[in-house]
C-alpha positions as CSV (number, residue, x, y, z in Angstrom):
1,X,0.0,0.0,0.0
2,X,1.4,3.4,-1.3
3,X,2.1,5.9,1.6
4,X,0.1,9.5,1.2
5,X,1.0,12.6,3.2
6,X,-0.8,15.2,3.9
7,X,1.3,18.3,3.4
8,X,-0.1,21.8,3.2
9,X,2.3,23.1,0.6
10,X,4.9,21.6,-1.9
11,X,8.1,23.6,-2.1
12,X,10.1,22.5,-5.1
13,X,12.7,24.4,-4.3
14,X,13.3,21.5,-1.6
15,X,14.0,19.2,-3.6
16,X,16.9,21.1,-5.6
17,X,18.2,22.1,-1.9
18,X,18.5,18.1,-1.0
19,X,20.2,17.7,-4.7
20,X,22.5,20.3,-4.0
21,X,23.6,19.2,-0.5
22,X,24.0,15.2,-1.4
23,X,26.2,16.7,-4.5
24,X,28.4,19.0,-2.3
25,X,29.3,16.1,0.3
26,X,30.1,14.1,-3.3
27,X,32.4,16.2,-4.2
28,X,34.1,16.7,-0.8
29,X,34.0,12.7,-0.7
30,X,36.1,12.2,-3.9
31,X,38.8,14.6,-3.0
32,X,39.9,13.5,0.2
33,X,37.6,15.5,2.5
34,X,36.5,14.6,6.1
35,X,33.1,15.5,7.1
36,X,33.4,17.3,10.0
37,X,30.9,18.6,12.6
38,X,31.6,21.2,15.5
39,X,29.8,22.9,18.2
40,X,27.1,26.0,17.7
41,X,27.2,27.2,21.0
42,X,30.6,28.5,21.8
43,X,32.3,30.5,24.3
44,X,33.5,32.9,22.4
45,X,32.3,34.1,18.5
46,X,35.4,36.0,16.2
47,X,35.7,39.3,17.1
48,X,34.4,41.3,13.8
49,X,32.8,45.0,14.1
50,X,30.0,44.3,11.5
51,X,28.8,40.7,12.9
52,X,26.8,40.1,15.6
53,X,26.2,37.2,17.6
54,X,23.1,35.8,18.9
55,X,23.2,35.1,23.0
56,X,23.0,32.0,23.9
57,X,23.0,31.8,28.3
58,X,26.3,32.4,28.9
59,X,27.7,31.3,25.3
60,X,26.9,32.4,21.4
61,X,25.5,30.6,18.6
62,X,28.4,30.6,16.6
63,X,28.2,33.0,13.2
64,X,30.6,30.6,11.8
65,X,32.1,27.6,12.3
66,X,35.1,29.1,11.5
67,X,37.4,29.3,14.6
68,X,36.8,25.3,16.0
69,X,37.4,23.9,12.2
70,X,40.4,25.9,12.0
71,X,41.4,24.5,15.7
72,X,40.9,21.1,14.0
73,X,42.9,21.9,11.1
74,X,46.0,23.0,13.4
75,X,45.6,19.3,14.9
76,X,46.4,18.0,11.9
77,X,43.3,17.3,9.8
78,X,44.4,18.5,6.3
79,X,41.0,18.7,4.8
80,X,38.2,19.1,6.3
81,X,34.7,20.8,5.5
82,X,31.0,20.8,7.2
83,X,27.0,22.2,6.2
84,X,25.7,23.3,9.4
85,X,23.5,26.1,11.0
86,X,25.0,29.2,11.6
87,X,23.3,32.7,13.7
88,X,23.5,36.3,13.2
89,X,21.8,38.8,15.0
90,X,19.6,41.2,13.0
91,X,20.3,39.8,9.5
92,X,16.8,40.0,7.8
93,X,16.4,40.9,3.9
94,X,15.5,39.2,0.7
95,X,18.9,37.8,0.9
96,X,19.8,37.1,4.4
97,X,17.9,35.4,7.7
98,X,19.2,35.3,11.0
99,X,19.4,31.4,11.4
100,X,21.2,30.2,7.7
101,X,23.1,27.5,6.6
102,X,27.0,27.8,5.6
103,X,29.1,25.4,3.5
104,X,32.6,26.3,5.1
105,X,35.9,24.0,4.2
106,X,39.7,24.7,5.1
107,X,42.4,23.0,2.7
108,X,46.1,22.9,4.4
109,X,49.0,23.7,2.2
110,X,47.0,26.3,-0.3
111,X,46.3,29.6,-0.6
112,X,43.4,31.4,-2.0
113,X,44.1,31.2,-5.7
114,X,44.0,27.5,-5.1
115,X,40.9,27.8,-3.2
116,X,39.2,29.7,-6.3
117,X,40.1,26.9,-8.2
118,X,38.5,24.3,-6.4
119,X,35.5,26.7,-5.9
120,X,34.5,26.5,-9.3
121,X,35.7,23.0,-9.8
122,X,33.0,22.5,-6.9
123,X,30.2,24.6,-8.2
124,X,30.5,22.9,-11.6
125,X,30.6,19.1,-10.3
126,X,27.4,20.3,-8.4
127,X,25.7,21.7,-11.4
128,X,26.6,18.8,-13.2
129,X,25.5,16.2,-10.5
130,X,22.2,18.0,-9.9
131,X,21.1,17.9,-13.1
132,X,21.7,21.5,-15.3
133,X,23.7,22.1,-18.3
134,X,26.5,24.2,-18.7
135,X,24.3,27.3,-18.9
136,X,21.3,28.5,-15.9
137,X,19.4,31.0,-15.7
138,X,19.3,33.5,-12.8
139,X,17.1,36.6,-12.6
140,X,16.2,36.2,-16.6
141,X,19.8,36.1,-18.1
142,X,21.8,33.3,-18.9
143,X,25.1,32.6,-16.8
144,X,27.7,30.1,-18.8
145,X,28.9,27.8,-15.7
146,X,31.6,25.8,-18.1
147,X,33.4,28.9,-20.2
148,X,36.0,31.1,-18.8
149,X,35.2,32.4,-15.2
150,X,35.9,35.8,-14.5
151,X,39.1,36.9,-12.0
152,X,39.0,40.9,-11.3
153,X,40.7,42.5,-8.1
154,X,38.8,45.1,-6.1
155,X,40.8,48.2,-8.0
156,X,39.9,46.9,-11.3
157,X,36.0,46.6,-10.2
158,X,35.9,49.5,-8.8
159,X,37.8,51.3,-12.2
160,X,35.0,49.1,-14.3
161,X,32.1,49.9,-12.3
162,X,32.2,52.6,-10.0
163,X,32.4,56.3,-9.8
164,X,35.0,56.9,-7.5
165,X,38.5,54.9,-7.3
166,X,38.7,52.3,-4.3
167,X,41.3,54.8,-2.6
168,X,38.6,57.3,-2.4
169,X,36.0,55.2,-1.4
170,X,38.2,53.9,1.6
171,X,39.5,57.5,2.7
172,X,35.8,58.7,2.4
173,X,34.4,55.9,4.5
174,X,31.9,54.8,1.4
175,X,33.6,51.0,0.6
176,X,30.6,49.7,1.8
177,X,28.1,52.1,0.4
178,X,29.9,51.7,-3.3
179,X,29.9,47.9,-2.7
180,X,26.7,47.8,-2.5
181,X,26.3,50.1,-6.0
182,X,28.5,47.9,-8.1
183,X,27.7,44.3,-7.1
184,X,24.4,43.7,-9.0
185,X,27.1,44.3,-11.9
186,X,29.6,41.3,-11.2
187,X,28.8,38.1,-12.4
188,X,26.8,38.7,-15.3
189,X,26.8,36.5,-17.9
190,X,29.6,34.2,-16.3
191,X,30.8,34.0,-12.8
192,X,33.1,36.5,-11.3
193,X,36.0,35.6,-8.6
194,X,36.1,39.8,-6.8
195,X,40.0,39.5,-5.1
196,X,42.9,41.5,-3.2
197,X,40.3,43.2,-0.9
198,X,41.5,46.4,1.0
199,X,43.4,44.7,4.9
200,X,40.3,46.3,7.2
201,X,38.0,44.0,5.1
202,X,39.7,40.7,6.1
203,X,40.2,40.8,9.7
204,X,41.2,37.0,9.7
205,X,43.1,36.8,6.3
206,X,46.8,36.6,5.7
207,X,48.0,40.3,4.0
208,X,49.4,40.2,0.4
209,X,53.5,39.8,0.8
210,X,55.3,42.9,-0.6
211,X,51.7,44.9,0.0
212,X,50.3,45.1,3.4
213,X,47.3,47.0,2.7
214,X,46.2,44.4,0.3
215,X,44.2,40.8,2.0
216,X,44.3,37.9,0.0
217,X,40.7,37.4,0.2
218,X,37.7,37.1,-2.5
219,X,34.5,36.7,-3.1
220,X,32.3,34.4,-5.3
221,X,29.4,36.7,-7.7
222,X,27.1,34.9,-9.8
223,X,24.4,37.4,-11.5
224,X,24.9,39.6,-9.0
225,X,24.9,37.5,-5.9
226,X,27.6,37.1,-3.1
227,X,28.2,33.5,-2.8
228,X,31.2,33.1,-0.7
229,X,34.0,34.5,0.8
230,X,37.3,32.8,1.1
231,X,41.1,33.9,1.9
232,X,44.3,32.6,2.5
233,X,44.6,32.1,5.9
234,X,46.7,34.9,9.0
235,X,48.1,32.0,11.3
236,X,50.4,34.2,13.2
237,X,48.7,34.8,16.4
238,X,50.6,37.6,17.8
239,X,49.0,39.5,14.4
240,X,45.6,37.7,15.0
241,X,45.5,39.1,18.4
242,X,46.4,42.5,17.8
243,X,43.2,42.4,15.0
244,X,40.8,41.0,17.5
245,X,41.6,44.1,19.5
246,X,41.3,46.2,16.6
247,X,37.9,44.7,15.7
248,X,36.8,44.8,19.8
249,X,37.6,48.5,19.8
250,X,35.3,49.1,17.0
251,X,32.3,47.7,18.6
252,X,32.8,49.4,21.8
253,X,33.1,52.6,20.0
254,X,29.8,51.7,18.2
255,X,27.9,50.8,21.5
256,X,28.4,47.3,20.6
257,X,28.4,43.7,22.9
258,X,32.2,43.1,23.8
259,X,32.9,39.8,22.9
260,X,35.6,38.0,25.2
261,X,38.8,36.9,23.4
262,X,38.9,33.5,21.7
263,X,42.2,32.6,23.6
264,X,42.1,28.7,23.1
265,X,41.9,29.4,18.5
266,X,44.6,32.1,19.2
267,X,46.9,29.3,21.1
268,X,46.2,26.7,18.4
269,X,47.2,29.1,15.6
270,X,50.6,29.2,16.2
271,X,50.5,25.6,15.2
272,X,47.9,25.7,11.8
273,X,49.4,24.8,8.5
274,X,49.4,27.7,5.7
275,X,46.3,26.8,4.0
276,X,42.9,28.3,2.5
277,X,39.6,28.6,3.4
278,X,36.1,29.2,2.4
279,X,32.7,30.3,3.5
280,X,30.0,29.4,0.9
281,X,26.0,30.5,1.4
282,X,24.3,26.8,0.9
283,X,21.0,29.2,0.8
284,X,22.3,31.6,-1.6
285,X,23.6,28.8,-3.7
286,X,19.9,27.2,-3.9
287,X,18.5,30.7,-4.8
288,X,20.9,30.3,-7.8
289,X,19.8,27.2,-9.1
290,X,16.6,27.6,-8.3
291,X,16.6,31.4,-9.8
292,X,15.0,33.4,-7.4
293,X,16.1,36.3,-5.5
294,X,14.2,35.2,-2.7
295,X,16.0,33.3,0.5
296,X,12.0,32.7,1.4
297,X,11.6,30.8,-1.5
298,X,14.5,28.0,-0.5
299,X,14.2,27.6,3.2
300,X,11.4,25.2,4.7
301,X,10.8,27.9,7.5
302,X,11.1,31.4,7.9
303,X,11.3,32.9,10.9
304,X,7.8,34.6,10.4
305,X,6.5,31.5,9.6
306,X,7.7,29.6,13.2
């Protein structure tokens, strides 16, 4: 006898979601990945002036796994990546909810030019395991997954697509604000890998050698949308520390929660390999493939709806 269930509502988008997520652990699988899986309530959350944590007693829901996977890595797990629940505190728009999920691996012995690489190599094994051609559609145009993908630094970008130079942006406080202006430009047609972001924007990235001012961090567009943000690693602690500081000062100043100091990731970095890392939005990368522009439309509950 055939089983029946009685479901208000039938979200396709579902379905592409459970596609995506059994593709990503695929890929992961066949090169040399371990799953792993870390705590969400944590003592301490990375110190960074524009995040905010969500209280948890007297821990935080973690906004990333970030700081126990790298931990983990400095034992000496080469590879390692995990899908799991991440919390930020007033994060609410057509493109961001406070309780999300994040794709987030760490590859020792890399750096982030090898971590753009295997970006797309993973984006494209999921595309092709899930079931789409080389091309998708996004927001009515077409984005070609298989040609040529796109590498521009932030200066370029910002030459291409902006009104003011990226120095002026930064000494006029308006990085953010211009940011914001060019991104529904990048990505268009094929995907676009945004790199060699000013230092302030990568409070845990290793600096550019020969150019301090310069992190070696970038960022994943597809028609417009963010998809991830990934860097060569900072595993000197002494620098790490002084950062954190940097970053604590900046949300007293604001009025902020202080966050205490995550002393136990400081002690361990002293002993991480030089490696890579990336944070991937699994939600964003559903809105993608399932084109919309909506995070509603590819989550089974929204907060509103609980």
């Amino acid at each position: 006898m055939a089983l029946t269930y009685n479901i208000p509502y039938h979200n396709k988008n579902l379905e592409i979601r459970a596609n995506i997520i059994r593709s990503i652990r695929l890929f992961f699988s066949e090169h040399d990945y371990l799953e792993v899986e870390t705590p969400i309530r944590i003592p301490a959350p990375a110190p960074e002036a524009h995040i905010d944590a969500i209280e948890s007693e007297d821990r935080f829901l973690q906004t990333s796994p970030e700081l126990c996977m790298k931990r983990l890595l400095a034992s000496g797990y080469p590879r390692i990546f995990q899908i799991c629940r991440c919390f930020r505190r007033n994060e609410r728009g057509s493109r961001h909810i406070p309780e999300f999920t994040m794709l987030e691996w760490y590859r020792a012995d890399s750096d982030y030019f090898v971590m753009m690489e295997e970006t797309e190599a993973l984006i494209k094994y999921v595309a092709a395991k899930s079931g789409y051609g080389n091309q998708i559609r996004y927001k009515g145009g077409g984005i070609d997954l298989f040609g040529r993908w796109t590498r521009m630094t932030i200066a370029e970008a910002f030459d291409k697509y902006a009104s003011i130079s990226v120095e002026k942006a930064l000494s006029n406080d308006r990085f953010d604000e211009t940011m914001a202006e060019i991104e529904p430009a990048l990505g268009q047609n094929t995907p676009l890998f945004l790199y060699d972001y000013p230092a302030y924007c990568g409070a845990l990235a290793k600096l550019k050698t020969g150019n301090s001012s310069i992190a070696e961090r970038f960022e994943l567009y597809i028609g417009g949308l963010e998809l991830c943000n990934g860097f060569t690693e900072l595993t000197d602690p002494k620098e790490q520390r002084a950062r954190f500081e940097k970053e604590l000062f900046f949300r007293k100043k604001a009025g902020k929660k202080e966050y205490p100091m995550p002393e136990k990731f400081l002690e361990s970095l002293s002993r991480m390999p030089d490696a890579s890392g990336n944070a991937l939005g699994l939600d964003r990368l559903v809105m993608l493939f399932a084109d919309t522009p909506t995070i509603d439309d590819v989550v089974a509950f929204t907060p509103e709806d609980l």
